[in-house]
C-alpha positions as CSV (number, residue, x, y, z in Angstrom):
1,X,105.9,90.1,66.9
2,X,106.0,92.5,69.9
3,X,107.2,96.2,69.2
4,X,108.9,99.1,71.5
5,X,107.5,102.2,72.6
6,X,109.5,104.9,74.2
7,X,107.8,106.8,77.3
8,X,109.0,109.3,79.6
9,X,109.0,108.9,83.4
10,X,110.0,110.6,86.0
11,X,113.9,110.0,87.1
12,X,112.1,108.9,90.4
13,X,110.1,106.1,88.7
14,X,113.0,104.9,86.5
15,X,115.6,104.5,88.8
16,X,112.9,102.7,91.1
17,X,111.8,100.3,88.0
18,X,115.5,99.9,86.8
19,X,116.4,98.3,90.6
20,X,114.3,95.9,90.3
21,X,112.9,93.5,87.7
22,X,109.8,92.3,89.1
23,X,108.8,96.2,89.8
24,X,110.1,96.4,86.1
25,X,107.4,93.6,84.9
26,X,104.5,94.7,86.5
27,X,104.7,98.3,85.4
28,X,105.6,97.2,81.7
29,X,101.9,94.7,82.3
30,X,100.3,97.4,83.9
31,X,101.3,100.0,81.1
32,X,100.2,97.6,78.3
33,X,96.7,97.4,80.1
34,X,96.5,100.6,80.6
35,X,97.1,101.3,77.0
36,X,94.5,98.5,75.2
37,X,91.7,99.8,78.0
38,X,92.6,103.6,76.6
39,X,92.5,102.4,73.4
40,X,88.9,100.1,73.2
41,X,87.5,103.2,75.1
42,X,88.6,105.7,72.7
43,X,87.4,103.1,69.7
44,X,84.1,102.7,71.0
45,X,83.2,106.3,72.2
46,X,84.5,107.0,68.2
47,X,82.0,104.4,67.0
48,X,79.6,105.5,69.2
49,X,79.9,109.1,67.8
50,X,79.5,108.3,64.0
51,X,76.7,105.4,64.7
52,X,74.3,107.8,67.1
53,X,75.0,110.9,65.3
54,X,75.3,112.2,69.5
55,X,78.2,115.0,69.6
56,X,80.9,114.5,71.7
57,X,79.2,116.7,74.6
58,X,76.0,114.4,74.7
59,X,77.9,111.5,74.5
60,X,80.2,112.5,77.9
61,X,77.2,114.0,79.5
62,X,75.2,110.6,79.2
63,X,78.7,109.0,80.5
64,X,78.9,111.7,83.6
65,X,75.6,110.3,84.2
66,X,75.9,106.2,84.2
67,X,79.1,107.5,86.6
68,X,76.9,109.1,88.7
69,X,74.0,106.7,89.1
70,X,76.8,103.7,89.7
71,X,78.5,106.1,92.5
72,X,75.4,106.2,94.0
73,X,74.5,102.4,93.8
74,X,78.1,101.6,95.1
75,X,77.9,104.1,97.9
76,X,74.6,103.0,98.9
77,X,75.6,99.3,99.2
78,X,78.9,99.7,100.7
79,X,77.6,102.0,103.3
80,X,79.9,104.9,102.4
């Protein structure tokens, strides 16, 4: 069964959300996607951590670098 979680927003955000339900649904989906992508990340950098034996620093330097080389590749097909 579903549970509740309590966030804070910005009055701007709420009273834009509270007008009007579809607004409503999508940031509700887009907060509960938001939240199981942060959450598998943060689970598999964890695993990745106590199964390489890398430190935290290593392990977001190695991710700097994947981000960089993609960048790269995406910039370089898309002509940016």
């Amino acid at each position: 069964m579903p549970k509740t979680i309590t966030i804070e927003l910005p009055e701007e955000v709420l009273m834009l959300i509270e007008r009007n339900e579809i607004l409503r649904r999508l940031v509700e989906s887009v907060a509960k996607e938001s939240i199981k992508d942060f959450l598998v990340k943060f689970l598999s950098f964890d695993k990745i951590l106590s199964e390489t034996g890398l430190t935290e620093e290593e392990v977001m330097e190695i991710d700097e670098d994947v981000k960089g080389n993609l960048w790269c590749k995406v910039k370089k097909e898309w002509n940016l």
